[in-house]
C-alpha positions in Angstrom: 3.7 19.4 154.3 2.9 19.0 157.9 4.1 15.9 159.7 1.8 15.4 163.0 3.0 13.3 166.0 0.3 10.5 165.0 2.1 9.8 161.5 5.4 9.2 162.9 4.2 7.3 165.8 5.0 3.5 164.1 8.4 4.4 164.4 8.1 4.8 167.9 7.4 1.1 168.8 9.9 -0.1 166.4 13.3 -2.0 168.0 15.6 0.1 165.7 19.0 -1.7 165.1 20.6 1.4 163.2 20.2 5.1 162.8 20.3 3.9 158.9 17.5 1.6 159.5 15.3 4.3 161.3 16.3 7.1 158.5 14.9 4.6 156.0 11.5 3.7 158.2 11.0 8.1 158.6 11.6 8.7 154.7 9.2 5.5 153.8 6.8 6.9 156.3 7.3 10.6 154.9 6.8 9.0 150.9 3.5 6.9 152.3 2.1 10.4 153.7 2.9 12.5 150.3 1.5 10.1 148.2 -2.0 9.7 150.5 -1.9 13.4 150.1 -1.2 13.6 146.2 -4.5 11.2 146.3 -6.6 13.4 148.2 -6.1 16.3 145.7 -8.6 17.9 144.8 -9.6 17.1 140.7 -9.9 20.2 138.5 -8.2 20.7 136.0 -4.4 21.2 136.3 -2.1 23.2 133.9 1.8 23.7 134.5 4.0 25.9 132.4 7.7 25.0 132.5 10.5 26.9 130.5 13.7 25.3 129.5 16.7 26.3 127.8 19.0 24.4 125.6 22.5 25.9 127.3 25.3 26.0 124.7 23.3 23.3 122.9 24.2 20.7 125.8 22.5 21.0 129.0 18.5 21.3 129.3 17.8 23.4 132.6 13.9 23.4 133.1 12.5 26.2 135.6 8.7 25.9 136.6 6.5 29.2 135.8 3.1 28.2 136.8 1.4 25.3 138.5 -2.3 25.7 139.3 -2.5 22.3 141.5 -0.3 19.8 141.7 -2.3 16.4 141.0 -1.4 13.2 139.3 -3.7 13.5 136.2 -2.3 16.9 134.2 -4.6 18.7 132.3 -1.8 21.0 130.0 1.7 21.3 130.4 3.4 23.9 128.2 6.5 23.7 128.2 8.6 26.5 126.2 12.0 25.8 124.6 14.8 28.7 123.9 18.2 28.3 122.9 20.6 30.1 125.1 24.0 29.9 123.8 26.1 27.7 121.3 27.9 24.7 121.1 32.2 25.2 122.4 33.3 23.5 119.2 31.7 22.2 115.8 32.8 18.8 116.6 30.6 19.0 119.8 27.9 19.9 117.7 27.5 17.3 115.4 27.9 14.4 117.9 25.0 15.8 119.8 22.7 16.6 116.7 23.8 14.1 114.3 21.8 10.4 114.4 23.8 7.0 114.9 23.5 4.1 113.3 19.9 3.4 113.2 19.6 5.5 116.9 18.2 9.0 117.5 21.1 11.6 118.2 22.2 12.3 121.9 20.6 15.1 122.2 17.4 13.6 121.9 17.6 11.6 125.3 17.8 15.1 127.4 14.5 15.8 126.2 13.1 12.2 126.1 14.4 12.2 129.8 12.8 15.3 131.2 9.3 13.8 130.0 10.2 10.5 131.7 11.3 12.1 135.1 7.9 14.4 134.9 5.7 11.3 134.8 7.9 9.7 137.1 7.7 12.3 139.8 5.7 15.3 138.1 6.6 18.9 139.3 8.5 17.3 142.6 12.5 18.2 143.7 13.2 14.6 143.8 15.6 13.7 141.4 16.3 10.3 139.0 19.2 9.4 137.3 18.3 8.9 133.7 18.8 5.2 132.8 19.8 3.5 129.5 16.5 2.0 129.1 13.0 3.2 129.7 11.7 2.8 133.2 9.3 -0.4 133.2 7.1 0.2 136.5 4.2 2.0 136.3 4.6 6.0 135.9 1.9 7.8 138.7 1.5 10.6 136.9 -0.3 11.4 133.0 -0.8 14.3 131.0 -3.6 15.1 128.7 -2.4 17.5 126.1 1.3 18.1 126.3 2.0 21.4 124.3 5.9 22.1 123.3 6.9 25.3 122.0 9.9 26.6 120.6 10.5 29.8 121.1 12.9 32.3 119.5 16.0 33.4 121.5 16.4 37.3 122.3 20.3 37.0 122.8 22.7 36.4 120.3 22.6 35.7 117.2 20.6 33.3 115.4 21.0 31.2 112.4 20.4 32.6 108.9 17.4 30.7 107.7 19.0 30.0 104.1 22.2 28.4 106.0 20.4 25.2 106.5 20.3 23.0 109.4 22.6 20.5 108.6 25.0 23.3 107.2 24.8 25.1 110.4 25.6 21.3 111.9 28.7 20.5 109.6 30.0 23.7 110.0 28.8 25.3 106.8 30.0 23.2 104.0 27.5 20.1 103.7 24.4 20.8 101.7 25.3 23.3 99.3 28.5 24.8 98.7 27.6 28.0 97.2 24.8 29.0 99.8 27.5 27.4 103.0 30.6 29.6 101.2 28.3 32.8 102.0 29.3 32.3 106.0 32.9 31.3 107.2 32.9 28.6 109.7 33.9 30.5 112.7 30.4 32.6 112.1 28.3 29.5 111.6 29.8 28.1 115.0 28.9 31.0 116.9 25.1 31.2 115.2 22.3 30.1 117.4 19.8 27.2 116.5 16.8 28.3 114.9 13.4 27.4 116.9 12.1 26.0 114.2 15.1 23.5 113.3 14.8 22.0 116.9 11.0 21.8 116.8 11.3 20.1 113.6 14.8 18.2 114.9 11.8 17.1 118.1 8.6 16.2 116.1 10.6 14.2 113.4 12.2 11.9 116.3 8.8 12.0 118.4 7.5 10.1 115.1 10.4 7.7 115.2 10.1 6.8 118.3 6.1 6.5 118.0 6.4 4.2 115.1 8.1 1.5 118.1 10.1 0.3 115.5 12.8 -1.9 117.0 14.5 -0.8 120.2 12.8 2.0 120.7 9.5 0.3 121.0 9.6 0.8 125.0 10.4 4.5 124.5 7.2 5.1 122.4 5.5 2.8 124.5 5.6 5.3 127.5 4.7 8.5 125.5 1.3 6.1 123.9 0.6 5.2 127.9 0.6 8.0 129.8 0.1 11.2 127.3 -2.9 12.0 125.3 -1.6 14.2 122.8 1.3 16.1 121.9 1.4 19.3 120.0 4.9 21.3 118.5 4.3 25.2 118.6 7.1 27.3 116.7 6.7 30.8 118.9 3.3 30.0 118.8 1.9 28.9 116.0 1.1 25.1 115.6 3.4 23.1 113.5 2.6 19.5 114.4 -0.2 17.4 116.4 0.0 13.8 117.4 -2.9 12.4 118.9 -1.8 9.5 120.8 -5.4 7.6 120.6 -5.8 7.6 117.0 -2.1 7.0 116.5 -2.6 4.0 119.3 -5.9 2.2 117.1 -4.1 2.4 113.9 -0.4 1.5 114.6 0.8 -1.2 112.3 2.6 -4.1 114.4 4.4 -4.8 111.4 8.1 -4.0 111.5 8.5 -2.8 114.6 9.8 -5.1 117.9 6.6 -6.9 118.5 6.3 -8.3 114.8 7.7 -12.0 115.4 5.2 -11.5 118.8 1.8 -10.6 117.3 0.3 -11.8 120.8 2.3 -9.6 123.0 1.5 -6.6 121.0 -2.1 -7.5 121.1 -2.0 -7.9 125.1 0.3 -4.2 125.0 -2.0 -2.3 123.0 -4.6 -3.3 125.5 -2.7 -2.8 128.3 -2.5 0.9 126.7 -5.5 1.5 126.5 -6.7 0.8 129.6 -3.8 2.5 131.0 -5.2 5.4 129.2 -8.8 4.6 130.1 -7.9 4.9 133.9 -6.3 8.2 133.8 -9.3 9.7 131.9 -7.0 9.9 128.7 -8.7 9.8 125.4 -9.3 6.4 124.0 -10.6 5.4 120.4 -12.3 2.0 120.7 
């Protein structure tokens, strides 16, 4: 990005107090300029690719592979998932894959949080420190048809598909003792997660969290407001679709954090809508 003498000139003719003042004035001045320009983009359609590997199933490190324009309406994003590595211990293991008490497992907020900083900032260095809560102001950027796929890994050694998930979880003595006995516990630690356990471990929470059942109402709020559609690939091949529009018309308010306010869900589901309508999502009226 080019800065040219006549964008910076306000701060010129300002009485600057501090060198902290006039650092803030140049990066608001420098965010006002990017954004005009992020408006002025042209607007075909956009698709980004994005890999990301699960690193010893505890750190998500996303690299981008292909962005065709960088707008803030997305066409596709693909992004591909492979698991690089395993857990230190067991016990590590199941506190990252294993649910609370009525709350998604940890691991579920890395991925819940890349989505969030993407619409936040889309394929920008700035970074965010995730937050307990879902971010409440409006997110600039939308993405039509979000495509996830979970890919096999070509190092190591990967899980035997008769161990079971939850065995290869536990360690290899929770779902059936005469299948887990088949692999010692040292050899189930050191076996990789299948692609398809963690796109099934993915969809099954996307689905939680798009019911807005209790607290994480807010959470499937953003994913109904600012995606069209999702879709789970396992190395390729369609497992899963969620179309957020038809999902949006027939969600039942019952149950869920808005039940004891059948007004305020009325007035959100609007709100989504037009949210949707806006960024040239689809809509089912």
């Amino acid at each position: 990005m080019e800065l040219r003498a006549e964008s910076c000139q306000v701060l010129e003719n300002q009485d600057l107090y501090s060198s902290r003042l006039a650092l803030r004035l140049v990066n608001r001045r420098i965010a006002h300029i990017t954004t005009s320009r992020l408006d002025q983009l042209v607007t075909l359609p956009t698709s980004l690719k994005l890999d990301v590997i699960l690193s010893n199933e505890t750190d998500l490190v996303p690299t981008w592979r292909f962005l065709s324009g960088i707008g803030r309406r997305i066409d596709d994003l693909t992004a591909t998932f492979r698991v690089v590595g395993t857990s230190p211990t067991l016990e590590g293991r199941r506190h990252r894959f294993r649910p609370g008490a009525g709350v998604p497992p940890p691991i579920l907020w890395s991925f819940y949080y890349l989505l969030e900083r993407f619409l936040e900032v889309g394929p920008l260095a700035e970074h965010r420190s995730p937050t307990p809560r879902p971010r409440g102001k409006r997110m600039p950027f939308t993405i039509n048809r979000l495509n996830l796929d979970f890919v096999s890994s070509e190092e190591g050694t990967v899980a035997p598909p008769g161990l079971g998930v939850w065995n290869w979880i536990h360690g290899g003595n929770n779902e059936d003792d005469m299948v887990s006995s088949a692999w010692p516990s040292s050899d189930v630690a050191s076996f990789l997660m299948r692609p398809e356990w963690l796109a099934e471990f993915i969809s099954r929470y996307i689905r939680y969290l798009l019911r807005m059942d209790d607290s994480m109402g807010l959470h499937g709020a953003m994913m109904y407001e600012y995606v069209g559609s999702i879709r789970i690939y396992v190395d390729g091949n369609l497992l899963e679709e969620y179309r957020l529009d038809q999902r949006l018309k027939d969600l039942d308010p019952s149950g869920h954090i808005f039940v004891t306010r059948s007004d305020a869900f009325a007035r959100w589901v609007e709100k989504a809508s037009r949210v949707r309508l806006a960024a040239g999502l689809p809509v089912i009226i």
